[in-house]
N, C-alpha and C positions, 0 to 999 in steps of 0.2 A: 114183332112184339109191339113194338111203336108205328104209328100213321108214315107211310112212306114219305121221304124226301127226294128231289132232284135238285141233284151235287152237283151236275154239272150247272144249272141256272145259277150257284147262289150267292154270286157276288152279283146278283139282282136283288136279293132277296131282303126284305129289312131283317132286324132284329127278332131272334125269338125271346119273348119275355116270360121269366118264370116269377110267379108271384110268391113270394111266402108273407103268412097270416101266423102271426109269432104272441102268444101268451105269456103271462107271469110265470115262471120258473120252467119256460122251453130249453130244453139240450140245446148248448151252442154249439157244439159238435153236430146236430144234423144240419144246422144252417151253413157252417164250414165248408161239410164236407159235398154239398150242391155250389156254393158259391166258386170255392176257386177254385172245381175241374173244368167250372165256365169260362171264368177268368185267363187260367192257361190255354183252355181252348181258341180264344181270343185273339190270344199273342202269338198263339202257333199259329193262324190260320189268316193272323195278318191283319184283320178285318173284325168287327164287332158283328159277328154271328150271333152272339148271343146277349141279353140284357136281364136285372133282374133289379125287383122292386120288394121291398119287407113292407109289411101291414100290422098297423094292431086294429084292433076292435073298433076303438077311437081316435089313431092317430096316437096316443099318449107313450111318452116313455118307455119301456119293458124291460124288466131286469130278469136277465137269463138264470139258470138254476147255479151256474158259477160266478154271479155277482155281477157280471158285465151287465151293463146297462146301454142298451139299443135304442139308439131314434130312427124310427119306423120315417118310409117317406112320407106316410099318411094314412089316415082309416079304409078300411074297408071300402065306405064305399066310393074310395077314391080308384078304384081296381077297374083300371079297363085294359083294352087288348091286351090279356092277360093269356097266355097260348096253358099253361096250367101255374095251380096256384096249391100250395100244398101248406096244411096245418103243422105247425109247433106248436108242443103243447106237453106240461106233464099229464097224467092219465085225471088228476081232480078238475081240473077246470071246463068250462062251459063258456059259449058265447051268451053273452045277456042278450033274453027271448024277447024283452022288450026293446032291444036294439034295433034291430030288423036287421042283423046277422046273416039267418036262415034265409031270407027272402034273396037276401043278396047273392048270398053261394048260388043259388038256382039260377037266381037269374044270368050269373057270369055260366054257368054251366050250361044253361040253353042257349044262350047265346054264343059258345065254344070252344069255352075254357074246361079244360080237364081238370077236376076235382081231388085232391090228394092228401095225403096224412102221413108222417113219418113218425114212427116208434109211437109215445103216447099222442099222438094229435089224432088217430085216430077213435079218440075216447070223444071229444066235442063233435066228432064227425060224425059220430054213431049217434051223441043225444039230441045233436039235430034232427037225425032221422034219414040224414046222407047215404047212410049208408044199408038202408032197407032194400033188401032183394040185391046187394052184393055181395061179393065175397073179398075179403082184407085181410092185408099182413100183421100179424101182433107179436108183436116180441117179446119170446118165451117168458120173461121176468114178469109180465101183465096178463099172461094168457088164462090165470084160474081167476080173474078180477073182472077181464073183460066179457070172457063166457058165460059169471055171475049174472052183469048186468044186461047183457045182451042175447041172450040163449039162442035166438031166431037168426043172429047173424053169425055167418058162416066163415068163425077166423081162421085162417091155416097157418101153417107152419113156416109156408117158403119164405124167403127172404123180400121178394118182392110179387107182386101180387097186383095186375092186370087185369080189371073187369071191365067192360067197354069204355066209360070217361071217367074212372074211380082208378085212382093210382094209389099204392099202400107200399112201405118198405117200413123193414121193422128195426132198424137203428140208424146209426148214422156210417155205418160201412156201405151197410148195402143202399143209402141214398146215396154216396160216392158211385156204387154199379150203377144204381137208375139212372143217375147225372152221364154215367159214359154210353150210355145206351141213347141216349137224346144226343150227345157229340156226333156218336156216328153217327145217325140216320142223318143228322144234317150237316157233317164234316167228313164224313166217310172213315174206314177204319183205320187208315193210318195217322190220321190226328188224334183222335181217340184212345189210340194205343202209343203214340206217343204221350197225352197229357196221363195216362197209368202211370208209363217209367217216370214223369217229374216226380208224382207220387212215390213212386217205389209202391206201386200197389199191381200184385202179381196175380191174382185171380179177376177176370168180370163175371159177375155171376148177373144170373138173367131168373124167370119163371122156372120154378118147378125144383129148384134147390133150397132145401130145406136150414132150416137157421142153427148154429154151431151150439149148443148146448152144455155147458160146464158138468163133468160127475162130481157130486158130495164130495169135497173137502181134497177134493187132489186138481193140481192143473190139467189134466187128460181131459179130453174130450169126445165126442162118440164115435169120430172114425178112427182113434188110435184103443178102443177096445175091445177082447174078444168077441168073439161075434156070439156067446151062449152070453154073456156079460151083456150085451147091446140090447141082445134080442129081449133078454129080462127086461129091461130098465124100458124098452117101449113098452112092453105090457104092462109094467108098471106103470109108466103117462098115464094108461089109456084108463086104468082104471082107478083113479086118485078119488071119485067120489064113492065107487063101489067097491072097497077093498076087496082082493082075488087071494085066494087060497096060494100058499106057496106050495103044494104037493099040486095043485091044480095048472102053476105055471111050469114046473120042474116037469110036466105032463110034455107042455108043450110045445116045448124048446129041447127035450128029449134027455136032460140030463138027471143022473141023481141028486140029491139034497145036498151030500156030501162034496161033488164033484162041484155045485153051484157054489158052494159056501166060500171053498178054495179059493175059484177063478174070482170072485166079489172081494174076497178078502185080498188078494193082492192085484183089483186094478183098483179098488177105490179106499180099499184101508175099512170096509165095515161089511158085515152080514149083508145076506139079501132083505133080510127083515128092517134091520137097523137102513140100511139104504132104504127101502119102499116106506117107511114114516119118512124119512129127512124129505122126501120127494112131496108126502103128503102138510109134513109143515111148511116148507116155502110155497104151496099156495096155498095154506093157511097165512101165511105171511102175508101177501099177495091181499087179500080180503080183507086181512086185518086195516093196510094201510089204503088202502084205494078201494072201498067198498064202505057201506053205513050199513052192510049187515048186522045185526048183533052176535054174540059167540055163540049162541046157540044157534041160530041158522048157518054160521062157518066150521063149526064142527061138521053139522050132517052134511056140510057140501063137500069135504073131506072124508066121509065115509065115519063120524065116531056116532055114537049113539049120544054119549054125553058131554055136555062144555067143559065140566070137571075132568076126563080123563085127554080130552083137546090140551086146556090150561097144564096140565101137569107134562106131555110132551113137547109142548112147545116153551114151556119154561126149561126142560134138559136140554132142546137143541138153540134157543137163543138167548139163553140167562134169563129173560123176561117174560111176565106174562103177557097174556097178550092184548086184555082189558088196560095193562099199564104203559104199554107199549103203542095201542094208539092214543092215550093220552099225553105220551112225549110229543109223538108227532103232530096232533094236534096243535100241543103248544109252540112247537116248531113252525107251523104253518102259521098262527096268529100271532106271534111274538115279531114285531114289527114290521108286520103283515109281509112273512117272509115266506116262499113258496116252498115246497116240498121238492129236495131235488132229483132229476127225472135222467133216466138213459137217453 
């Protein structure tokens, strides 16, 4: 999955240094949860294997999305022997184009620093243009925002997500997986798997496992539901901007109306109908907050014909509508120039 190491040289070896490029209202939790499986890896392994350096844009302060405030060791383009360098970021923000930002990612990246994004930092990753003709991890809560703006790049589902020097994980769990996947290859597995137990962190999860998904309004999630219940509710994803006939999905999963309505009614507590809207207003939701769509092009991207019949469902499923609703958050975001907080 990762570029081969040799374990046995690497008390020759220097430092591997991971760079994070950290924005106004970044998840501290993705920076955490890369920082101290390095840290313990460190201490298990006796020897400084590993080094890491925070960035902002300028060098300037940065206040994380829970109020911590970060001194970066310096700007961008203070970033050298950088082995990868991965963005923090909530999903609104941007590197300033007059900075010469963009320039610099490439340049660390041709030069042979792997390129990387956790949860929303792949949004500045994408409007730089990084991430053209790759494939990236987006975590479900951003997936009908980032599809919005990006339609030609190719998000997926998995947890972390490997395209030749483009690294992507979509929260700050699975940057804990990515950070033990880099232990190994240069610590081998049993440091690795010892710095999990410090954690008490019982799964590694690698490419090709898919991200754990909340059902409507109960704590269950999709591997503890029936599987005619599962199999709904994927056909449901798939079709969030083309709304599907329920005699057309009850076709294809093989059950009756009645026998669906049952199993939906006691794993999630609602209809299959009432579930496939709550599906299509959280990314309505989605759009509303991290998107400059107007309602009427967020309805049709949710399958309604009209804004008025949008507004009137998503005022049942969040108290608000949803022209008033990005105007809190708006005011939220300028209200002492405080950031939107981010997964």
């Amino acid at each position: 999955m990762f570029p081969e190491s040799n374990i046995a040289s690497e008390e020759a070896q220097p430092p591997t240094t991971v760079g994070f490029l950290i924005f106004p209202g970044f998840p501290m939790a993705c920076l955490t949860s890369m920082i101290e499986p390095l840290r313990a890896a460190n201490e298990i392994a006796g020897r400084q294997a590993f080094a890491w350096r925070i960035f902002s844009e300028d060098g300037a302060r940065v206040e994380a999305s829970a109020g911590v405030v970060f001194e970066p060791h310096g700007g961008l383009a203070a970033a050298e022997d950088i082995a990868w360098l991965f963005l923090l970021s909530s999903p609104v923000r941007s590197l300033n184009p007059e900075a010469g930002g963009k320039d610099r990612l490439r340049h660390l990246a041709r030069h042979g620093t792997a390129i990387g994004a956790i949860s929303g930092g792949v949004f500045p990753l994408a409007r730089m243009g990084l991430l053209d003709g790759y494939r990236c991890s987006v975590h479900w809560c951003y997936h009908a925002a980032f599809i919005a703006e990006f339609p030609e790049i190719a998000a997926e589902d998995d947890v972390i997500v490997l395209d030749r020097n483009r690294l992507t994980a979509s929260g700050a769990a699975a940057a804990f997986d990515l950070t033990l996947h880099f232990i190994e290859d240069r610590l081998g597995a049993s440091i690795a798997t010892e710095v999990a137990c410090w954690f008490q962190h019982p799964l590694v999860r690698g490419q090709g496992v898919r991200q754990t998904i909340p059902t409507a309004n109960r704590g269950s999630v999709g591997e503890t539901l029936p599987r005619a219940v599962a199999a709904a509710i994927e056909i449901f994803e798939k079709n969030i901007n083309n709304p599907i006939e329920l005699t057309v999905m009850t076709d294809k999963i093989g059950l009756s109306m009645r026998q669906l309505e049952r199993q939906f009614k006691l794993a999630t507590g609602k209809s299959p109908s009432r579930y496939y809207r709550s599906l299509r207003m959280r990314a309505a939701r989605q759009l509303v907050l991290y998107s400059r769509d107007s309602i009427t092009q967020i309805a049709a991207a949710v399958g309604y014909d009209t804004a008025t019949t949008l507004t009137r469902h998503y005022r049942d499923e969040f108290g608000i509508a949803p022209l008033e609703e990005r105007r809190e958050v708006n005011r939220f975001r300028v209200n002492g120039n405080r950031p939107l907080p981010s997964i």
